[in-house]
N, C-alpha and C positions, 0 to 999 in steps of 0.2 A: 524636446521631450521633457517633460518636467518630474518630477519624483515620482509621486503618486502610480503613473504608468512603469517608470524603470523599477521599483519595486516588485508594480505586480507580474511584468516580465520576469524577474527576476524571479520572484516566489512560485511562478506557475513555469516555470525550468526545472528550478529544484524539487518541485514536487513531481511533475515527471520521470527526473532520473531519479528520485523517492520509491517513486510506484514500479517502474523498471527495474531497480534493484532486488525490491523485495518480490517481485515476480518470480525470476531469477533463480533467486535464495529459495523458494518457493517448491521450484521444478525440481532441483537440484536434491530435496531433500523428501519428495514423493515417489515410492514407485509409480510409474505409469504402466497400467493396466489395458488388454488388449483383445476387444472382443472379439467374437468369432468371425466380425465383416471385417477385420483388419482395422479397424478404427481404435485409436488410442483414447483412453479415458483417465482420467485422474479421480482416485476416489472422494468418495463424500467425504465433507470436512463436516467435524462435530459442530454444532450450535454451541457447545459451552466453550468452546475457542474462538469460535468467531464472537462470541459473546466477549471475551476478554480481551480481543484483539479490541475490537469494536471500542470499548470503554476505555483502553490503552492511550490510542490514538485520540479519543477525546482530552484526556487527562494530558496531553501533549499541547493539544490544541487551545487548553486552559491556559496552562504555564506559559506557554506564547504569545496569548493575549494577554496577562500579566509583566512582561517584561515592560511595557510601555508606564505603569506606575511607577 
């Protein structure tokens, strides 16, 4: 196996338990809400947070690909 793939094994692992974590953290810190069929819902997320979330994780994504200079 040569680098290039154990990297991206590697980086598509960690992004995984990344995404999993923050999922997690996610439920943890929503009330779940519960309609009249018994079905759970999580409320709507604003757009000016996913707007910031969004730009966060970009601005992550920079600096990552900056490490290599």
């Amino acid at each position: 196996m040569n680098l290039r793939t154990r990297v991206m094994i590697i980086g598509g692992v960690l992004g995984a338990l990344l995404g999993v974590s923050a999922a997690y953290l996610y439920l943890r810190s929503v009330p779940i809400q519960v309609d009249a069929d018994g079905r759970e819902r999580l409320p709507a997320v604003q757009p000016g947070k996913v707007l910031t979330v969004s730009l966060g994780v970009l601005n992550v994504l920079k600096q990552i690909t900056g490490l290599g200079r």
